[in-house]
C-alpha positions as CSV (number, residue, x, y, z in Angstrom):
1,X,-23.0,-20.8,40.0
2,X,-26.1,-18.8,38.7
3,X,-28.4,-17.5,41.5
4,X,-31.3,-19.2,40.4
5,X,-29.0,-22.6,41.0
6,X,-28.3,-21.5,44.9
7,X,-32.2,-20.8,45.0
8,X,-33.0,-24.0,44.1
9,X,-30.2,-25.6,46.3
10,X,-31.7,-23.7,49.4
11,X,-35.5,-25.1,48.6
12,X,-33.8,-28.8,49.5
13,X,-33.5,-30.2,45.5
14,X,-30.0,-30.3,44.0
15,X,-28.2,-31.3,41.3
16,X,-24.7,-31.2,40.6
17,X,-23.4,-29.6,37.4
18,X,-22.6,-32.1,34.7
19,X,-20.4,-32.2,32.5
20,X,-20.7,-29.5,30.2
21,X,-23.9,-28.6,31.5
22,X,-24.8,-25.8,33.8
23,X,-27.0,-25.6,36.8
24,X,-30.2,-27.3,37.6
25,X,-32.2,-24.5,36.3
26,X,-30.8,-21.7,33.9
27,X,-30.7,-18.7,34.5
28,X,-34.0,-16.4,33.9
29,X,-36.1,-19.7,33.9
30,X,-37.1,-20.4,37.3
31,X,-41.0,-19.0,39.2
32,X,-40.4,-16.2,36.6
33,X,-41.6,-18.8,33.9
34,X,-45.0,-20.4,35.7
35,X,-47.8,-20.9,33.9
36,X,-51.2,-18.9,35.6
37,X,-54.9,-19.5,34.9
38,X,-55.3,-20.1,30.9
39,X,-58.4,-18.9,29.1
40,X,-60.6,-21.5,27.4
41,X,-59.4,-20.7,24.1
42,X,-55.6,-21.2,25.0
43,X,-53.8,-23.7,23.0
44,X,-51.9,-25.9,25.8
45,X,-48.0,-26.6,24.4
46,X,-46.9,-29.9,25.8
47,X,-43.3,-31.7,25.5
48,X,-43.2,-35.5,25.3
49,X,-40.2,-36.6,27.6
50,X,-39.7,-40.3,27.5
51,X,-41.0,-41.8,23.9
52,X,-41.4,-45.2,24.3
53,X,-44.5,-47.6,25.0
54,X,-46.4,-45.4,27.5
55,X,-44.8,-42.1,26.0
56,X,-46.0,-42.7,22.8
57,X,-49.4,-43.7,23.9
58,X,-49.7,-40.8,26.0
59,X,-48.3,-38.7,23.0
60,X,-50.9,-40.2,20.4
61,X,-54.2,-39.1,23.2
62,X,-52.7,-35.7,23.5
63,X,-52.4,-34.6,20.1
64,X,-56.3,-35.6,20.1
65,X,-57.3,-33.5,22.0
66,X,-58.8,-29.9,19.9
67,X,-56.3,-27.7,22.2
68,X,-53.0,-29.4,22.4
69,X,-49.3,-28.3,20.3
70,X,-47.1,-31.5,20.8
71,X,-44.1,-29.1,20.5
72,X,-41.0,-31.5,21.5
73,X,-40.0,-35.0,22.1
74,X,-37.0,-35.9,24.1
75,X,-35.3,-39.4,25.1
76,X,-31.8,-40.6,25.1
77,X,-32.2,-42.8,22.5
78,X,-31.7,-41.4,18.7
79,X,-33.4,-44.1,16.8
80,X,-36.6,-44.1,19.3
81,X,-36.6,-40.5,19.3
82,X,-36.5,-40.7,15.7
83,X,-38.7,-43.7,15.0
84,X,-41.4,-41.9,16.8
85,X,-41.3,-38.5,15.0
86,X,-42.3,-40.1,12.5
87,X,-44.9,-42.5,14.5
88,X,-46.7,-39.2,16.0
89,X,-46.8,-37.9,12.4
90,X,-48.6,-41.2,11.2
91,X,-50.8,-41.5,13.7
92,X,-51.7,-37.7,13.2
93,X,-52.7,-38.4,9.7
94,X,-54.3,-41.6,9.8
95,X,-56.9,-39.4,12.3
96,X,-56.2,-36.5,10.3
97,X,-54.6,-34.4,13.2
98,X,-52.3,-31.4,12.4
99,X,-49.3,-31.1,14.6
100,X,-46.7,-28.7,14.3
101,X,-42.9,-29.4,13.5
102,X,-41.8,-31.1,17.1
103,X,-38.1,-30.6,17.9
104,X,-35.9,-33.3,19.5
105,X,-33.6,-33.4,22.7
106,X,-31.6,-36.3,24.4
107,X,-31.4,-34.1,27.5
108,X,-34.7,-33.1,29.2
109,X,-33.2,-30.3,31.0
110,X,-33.0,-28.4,27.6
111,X,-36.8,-29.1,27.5
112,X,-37.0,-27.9,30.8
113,X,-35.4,-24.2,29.6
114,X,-38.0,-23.3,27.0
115,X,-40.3,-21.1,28.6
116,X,-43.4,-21.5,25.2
117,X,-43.6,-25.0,27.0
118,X,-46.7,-25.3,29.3
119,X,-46.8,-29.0,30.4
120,X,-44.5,-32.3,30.2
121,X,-45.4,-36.1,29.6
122,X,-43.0,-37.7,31.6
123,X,-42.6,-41.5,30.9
124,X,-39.6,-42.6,31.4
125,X,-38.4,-45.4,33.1
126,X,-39.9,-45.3,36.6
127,X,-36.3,-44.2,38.5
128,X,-36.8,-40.5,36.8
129,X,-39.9,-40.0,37.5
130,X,-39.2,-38.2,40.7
131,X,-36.6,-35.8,39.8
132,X,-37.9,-34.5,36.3
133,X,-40.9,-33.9,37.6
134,X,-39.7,-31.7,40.5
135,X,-37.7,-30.2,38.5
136,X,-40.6,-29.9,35.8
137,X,-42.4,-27.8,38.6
138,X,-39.8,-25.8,39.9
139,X,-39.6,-24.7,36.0
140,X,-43.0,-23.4,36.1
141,X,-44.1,-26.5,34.0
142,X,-47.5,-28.0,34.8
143,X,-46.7,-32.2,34.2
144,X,-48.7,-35.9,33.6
145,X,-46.2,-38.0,34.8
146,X,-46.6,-41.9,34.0
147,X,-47.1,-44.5,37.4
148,X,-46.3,-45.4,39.5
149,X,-45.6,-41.9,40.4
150,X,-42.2,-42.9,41.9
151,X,-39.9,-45.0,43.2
152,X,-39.4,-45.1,46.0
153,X,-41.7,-43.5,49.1
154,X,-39.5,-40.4,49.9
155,X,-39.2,-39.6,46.6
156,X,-43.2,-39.7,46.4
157,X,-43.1,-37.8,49.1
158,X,-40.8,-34.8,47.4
159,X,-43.3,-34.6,44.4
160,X,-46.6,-33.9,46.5
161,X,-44.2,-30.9,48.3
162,X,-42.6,-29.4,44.8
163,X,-46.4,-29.7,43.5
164,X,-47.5,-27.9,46.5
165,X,-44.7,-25.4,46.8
166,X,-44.6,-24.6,42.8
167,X,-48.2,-24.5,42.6
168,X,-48.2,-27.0,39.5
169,X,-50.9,-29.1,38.7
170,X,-49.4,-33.1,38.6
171,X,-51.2,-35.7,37.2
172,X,-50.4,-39.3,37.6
173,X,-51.2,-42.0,34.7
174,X,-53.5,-44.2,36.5
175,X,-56.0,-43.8,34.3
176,X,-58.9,-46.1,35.7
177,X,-59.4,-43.1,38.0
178,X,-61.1,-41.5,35.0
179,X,-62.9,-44.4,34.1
180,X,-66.6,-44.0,34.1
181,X,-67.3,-48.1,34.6
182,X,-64.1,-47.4,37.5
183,X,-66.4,-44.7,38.9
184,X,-70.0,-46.6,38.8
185,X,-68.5,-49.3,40.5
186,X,-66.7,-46.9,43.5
187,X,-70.2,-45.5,44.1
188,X,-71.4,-48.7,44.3
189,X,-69.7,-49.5,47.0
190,X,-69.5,-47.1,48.6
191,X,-73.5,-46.8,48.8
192,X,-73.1,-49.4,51.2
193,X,-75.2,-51.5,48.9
194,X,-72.6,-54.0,48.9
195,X,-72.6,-54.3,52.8
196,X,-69.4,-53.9,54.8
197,X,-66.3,-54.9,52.8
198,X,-63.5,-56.6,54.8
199,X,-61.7,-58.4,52.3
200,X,-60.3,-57.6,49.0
201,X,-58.5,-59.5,46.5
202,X,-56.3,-57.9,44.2
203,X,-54.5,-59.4,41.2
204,X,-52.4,-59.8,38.0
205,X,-51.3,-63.2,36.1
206,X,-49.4,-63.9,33.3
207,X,-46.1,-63.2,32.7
208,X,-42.6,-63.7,30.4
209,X,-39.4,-65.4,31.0
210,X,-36.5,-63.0,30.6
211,X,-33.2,-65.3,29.9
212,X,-30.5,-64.3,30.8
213,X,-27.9,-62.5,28.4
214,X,-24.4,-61.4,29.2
215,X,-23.5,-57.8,29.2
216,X,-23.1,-56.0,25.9
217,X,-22.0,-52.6,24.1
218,X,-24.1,-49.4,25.0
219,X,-26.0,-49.4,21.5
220,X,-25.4,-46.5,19.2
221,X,-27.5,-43.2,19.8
222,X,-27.6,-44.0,23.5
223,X,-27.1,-42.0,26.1
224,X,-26.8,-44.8,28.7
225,X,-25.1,-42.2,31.8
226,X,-28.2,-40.3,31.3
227,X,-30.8,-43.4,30.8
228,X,-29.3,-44.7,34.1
229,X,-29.1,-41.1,36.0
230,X,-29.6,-41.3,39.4
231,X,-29.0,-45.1,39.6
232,X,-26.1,-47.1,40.2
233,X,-23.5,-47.5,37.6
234,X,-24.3,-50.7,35.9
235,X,-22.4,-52.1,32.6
236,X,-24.9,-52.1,29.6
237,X,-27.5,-55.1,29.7
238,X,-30.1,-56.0,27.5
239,X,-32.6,-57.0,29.7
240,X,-31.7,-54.1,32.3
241,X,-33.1,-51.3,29.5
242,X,-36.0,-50.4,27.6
243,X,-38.9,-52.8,29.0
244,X,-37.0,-55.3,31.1
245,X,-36.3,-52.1,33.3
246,X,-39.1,-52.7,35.7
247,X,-38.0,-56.2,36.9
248,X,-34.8,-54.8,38.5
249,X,-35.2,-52.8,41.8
250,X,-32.8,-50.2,40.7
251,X,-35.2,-48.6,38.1
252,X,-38.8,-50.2,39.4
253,X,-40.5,-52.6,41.7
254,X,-42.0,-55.2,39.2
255,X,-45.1,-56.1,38.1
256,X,-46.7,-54.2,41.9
257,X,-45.2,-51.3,40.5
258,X,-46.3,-51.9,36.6
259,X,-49.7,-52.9,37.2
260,X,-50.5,-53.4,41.3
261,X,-50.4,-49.4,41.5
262,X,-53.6,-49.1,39.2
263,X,-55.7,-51.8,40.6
264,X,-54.6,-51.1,44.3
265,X,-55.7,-47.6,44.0
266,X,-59.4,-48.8,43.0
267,X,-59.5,-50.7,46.3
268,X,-58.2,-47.6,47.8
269,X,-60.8,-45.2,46.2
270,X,-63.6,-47.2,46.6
271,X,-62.9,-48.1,50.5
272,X,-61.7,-44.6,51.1
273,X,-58.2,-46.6,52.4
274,X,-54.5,-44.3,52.8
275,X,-52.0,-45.9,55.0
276,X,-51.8,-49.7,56.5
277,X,-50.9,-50.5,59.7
278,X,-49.3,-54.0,59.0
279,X,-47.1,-55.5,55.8
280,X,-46.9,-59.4,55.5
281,X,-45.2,-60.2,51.9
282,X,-44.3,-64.2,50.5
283,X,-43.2,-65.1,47.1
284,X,-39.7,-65.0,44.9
285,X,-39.0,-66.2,41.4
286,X,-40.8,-69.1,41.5
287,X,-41.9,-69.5,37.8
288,X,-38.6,-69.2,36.4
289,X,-36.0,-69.4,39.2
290,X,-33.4,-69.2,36.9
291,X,-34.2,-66.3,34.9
292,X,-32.6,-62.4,34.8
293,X,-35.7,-61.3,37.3
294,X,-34.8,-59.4,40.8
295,X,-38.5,-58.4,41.1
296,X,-40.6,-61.5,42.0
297,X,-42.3,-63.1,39.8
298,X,-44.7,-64.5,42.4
299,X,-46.1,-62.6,44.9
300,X,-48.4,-62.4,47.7
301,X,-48.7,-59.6,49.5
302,X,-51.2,-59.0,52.6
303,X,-52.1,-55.3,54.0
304,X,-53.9,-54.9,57.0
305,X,-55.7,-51.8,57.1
306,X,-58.4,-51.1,60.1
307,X,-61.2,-52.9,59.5
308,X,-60.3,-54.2,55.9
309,X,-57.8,-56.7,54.6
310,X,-55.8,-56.5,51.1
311,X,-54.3,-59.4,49.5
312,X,-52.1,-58.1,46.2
313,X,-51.4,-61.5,43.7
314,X,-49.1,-61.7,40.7
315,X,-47.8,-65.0,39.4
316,X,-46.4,-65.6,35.7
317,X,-47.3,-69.1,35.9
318,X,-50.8,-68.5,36.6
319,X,-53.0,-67.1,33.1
320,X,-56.5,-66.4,34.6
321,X,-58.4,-67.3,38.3
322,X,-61.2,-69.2,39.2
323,X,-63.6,-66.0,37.3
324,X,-61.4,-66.3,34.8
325,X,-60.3,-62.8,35.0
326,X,-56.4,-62.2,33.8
327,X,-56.6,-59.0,36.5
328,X,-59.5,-57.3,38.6
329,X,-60.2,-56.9,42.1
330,X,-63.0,-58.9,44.2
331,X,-64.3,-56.9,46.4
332,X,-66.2,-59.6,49.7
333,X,-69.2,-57.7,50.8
334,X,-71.3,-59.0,53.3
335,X,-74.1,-59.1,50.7
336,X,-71.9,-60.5,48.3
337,X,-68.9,-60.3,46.0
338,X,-68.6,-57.2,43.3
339,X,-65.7,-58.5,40.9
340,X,-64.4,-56.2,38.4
341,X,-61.2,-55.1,35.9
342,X,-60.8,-53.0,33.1
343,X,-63.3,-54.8,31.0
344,X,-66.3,-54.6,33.6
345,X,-68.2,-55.1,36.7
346,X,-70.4,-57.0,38.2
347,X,-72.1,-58.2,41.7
348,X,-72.6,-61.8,42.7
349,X,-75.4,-61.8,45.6
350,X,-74.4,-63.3,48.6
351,X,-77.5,-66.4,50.1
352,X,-79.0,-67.0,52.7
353,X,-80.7,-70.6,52.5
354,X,-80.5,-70.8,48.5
355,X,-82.1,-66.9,48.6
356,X,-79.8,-63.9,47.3
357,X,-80.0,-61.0,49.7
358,X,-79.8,-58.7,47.3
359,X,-80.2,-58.2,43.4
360,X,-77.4,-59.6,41.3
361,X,-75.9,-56.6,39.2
362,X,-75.3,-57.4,35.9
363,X,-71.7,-56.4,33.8
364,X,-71.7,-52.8,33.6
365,X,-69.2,-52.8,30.1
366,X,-66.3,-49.8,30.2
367,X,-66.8,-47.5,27.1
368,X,-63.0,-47.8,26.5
369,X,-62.0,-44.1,26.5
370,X,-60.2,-43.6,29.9
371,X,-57.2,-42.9,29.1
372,X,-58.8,-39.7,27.2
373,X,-61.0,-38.8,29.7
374,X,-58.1,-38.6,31.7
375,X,-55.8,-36.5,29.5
376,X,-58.9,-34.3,29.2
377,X,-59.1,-34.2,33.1
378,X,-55.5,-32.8,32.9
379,X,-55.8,-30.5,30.5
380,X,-58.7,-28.9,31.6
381,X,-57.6,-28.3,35.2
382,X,-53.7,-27.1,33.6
383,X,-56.5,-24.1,32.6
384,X,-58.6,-23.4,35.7
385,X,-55.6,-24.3,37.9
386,X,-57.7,-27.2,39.3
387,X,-55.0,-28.7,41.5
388,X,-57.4,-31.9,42.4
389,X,-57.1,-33.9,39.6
390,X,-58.4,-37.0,38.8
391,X,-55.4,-38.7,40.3
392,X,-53.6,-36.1,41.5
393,X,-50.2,-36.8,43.0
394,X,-51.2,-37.2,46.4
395,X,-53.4,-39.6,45.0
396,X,-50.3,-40.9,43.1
397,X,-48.4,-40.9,46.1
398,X,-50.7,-42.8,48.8
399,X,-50.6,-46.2,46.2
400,X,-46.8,-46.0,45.2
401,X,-46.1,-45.5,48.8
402,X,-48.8,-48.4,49.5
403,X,-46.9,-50.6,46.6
404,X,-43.6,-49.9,47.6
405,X,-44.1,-50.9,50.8
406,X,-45.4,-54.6,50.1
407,X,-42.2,-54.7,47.8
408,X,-40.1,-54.2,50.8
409,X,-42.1,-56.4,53.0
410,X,-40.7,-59.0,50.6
411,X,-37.5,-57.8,50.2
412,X,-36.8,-58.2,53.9
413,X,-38.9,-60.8,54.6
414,X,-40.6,-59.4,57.8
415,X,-43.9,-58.7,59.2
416,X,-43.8,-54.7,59.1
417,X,-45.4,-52.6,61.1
418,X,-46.1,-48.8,59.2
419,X,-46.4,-45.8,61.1
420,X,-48.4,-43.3,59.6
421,X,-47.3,-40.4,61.6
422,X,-43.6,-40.7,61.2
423,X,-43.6,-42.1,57.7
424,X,-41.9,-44.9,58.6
425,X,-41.7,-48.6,60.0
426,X,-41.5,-49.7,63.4
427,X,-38.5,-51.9,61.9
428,X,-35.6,-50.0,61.5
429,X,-33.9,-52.7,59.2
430,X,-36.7,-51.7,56.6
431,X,-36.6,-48.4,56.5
432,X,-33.6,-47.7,54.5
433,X,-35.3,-49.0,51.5
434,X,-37.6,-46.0,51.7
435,X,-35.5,-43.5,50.2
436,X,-32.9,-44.4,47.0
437,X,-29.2,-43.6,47.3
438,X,-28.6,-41.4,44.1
439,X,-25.3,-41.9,42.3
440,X,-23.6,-38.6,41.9
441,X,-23.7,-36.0,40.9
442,X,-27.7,-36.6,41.2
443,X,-29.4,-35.4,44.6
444,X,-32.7,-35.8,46.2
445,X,-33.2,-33.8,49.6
446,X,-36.4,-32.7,51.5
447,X,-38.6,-30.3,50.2
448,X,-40.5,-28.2,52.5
């Protein structure tokens, strides 16, 4: 075993050898290989490591930007990895973009080892996102990995210490927190022009039926003992892989985890909110009981914070609400309601005897360029070594922690009580759900 292996071993991350694979981390790679403080000029080399949906988004906004070398692409599928070569080289044509000649991996590892890479896009599925991106930052590797930023909460936990440890700047995809409509409506509130908030209502409707489909052959050009990783062994479903992923706790936590993370966090920027002190969750699969869903697909979950209460919604049998709003947040000032999503926001005055008590505040309209404003955000602080990003990972963190824990409210179906000094519940038959069991020879430990 290479010494840079038992290094990494005695930090509190390790990874068995696979098979015909050596160590975590190769020899040579290791601290030796971190990035430092890049001049304006520098030209930012960035790997793509999980090509699908998100991934190839992600990929497309990079390659934008005037300073970026999309340099390699990496998934266990051949035919996606393939299909979106060629994808990124479209795209970078039709907005005549030149990108140099990306190579391809199945194993991100081998990404990992190159030391001309400064920063990953991790978006895989959401059961990896934990462990490449340690091991991203233990390889010197500055990373934007997709959200929720985990999952699980110990694993959430692990990121914020490898970031802190490696000195890597980790940005998390929840883009809204580089929205400019996002950001006029925090300082909104927050100027108190609003009046004291003690309610918010938080939501996403609309959904799909997944049928059920017996199990099938592992398709060809898949590596499906990588795809599943540090999950249980499963046989090779359909509606387990690709998308369907996120409706089975194994891999993800449903649509809190595929949507609830980004319009949880506004309520938690704009109140200044981090930990609850109670979890009250109702709900199942409700729409279609008898479909290939463990993730509910109704759900109501309540957070009690201090002085605030936070009501998380998602129903597939339910297209809009009463604002006719598919998603948002309505924030219940005493001067009135300010309702908002990704489209816009805007304030409804509260009355007094037929009289608003304040002026109504018409849509503000988002300019539709988060996303890049975001990928900028990153990119920029990878130079100065700006370690407070837009949505940093402690940022990333605080709402997968706060999602995951409304998800396991459910899952047990108790009232639980969250202590924020321990980082843990007050009911021990919840608290095992906090940290994943890895199937071998994948391991999570503490990092300190």
């Amino acid at each position: 075993m290479a010494q840079s292996r038992r290094k990494f071993l005695t930090t509190g991350l390790s990874l068995a050898a696979g098979a015909g694979l050596a160590g975590l981390i190769p020899s040579g790679m290791g601290l030796t290989s971190c990035s430092t403080r890049k001049n304006p000029g520098d030209r930012i080399r960035v790997a793509l490591i999980g090509c699908r949906n998100m991934g190839f988004t992600n990929a497309c906004s990079f390659i934008e930007q005037p300073d970026v070398d999309l340099v390699a692409i990496c998934d266990i599928d051949k035919k996606i990895r393939e299909d979106r070569m060629a994808d990124i080289q479209k795209y970078a044509y039709d907005k005549k973009v030149v990108v140099p000649k990306m190579d391809q991996y199945e194993d991100f590892r081998k990404v990992l080892e190159r030391k001309d890479i400064d920063a990953v896009i991790v978006a895989t599925p959401d059961h990896w996102h934990a462990l490449i991106t340690i091991m991203a930052c233990e390889a010197g590797k500055d990373v934007y990995v997709e959200k929720p930023a985990a999952n699980s909460v110990f694993e959430a936990d692990q990121m914020v210490n490898a970031a802190q440890r490696y000195n890597r700047v980790v940005q998390v995809g929840q883009w809204q927190r580089s929205g400019l409509h996002w950001l006029e409506m925090v300082d909104f509130i927050q100027s108190e022009k609003l009046g004291p908030v003690s309610y918010v209502d938080v939501w996403r409707y609309g959904g799909i039926s997944v049928p059920k489909v017996p199990d099938a052959p592992v398709p060809a050009g898949v590596n499906y003992d990588m795809w599943l990783g540090p999950a249980p062994f499963r046989s090779f479903n359909p509606n387990r892989f690709h998308y369907n992923f996120r409706w089975h706790w194994d891999y993800a936590g449903g649509k809190m985890t595929d949507w609830g993370v980004h319009l949880l966090d506004m309520a938690m920027w704009a109140l200044k909110l981090k930990q609850p002190d109670t979890i009250t969750a109702t709900g199942g699969n409700i729409a279609f009981p008898n479909d290939d869903m463990e993730t509910p697909d109704t759900l109501t979950v309540e957070y009690q914070f201090d002085q605030v209460m936070v009501v998380w919604q998602n129903n597939f049998a339910l297209q809009t609400n009463e604002f006719g709003f598919d998603h948002g947040l309505a924030f219940h000032g005493t001067n009135g309601v300010l309702r908002a999503n990704r489209n816009y926001w805007e304030v409804i005055p509260a009355q007094v005897n037929g009289i608003p008590v304040t002026e109504p505040v018409p849509r503000n309209v988002n300019a539709g360029n988060d996303l890049r404003l975001h990928i900028r955000n990153f990119l920029d602080a990878i130079k100065t070594r700006n370690f407070e990003t837009a949505a940093n990972i402690k940022i990333g963190r605080d709402v997968a922690r706060l999602a995951h824990l409304g998800n396991i409210a459910y899952r047990t179906g108790l009232t639980l009580n969250w202590n924020a000094e321990t980082g843990s519940f007050n009911e021990q038959a919840a608290n095992h759900y906090l940290k994943p069991l890895y199937r071998k020879p994948w391991e999570i430990n503490k990092i300190t």
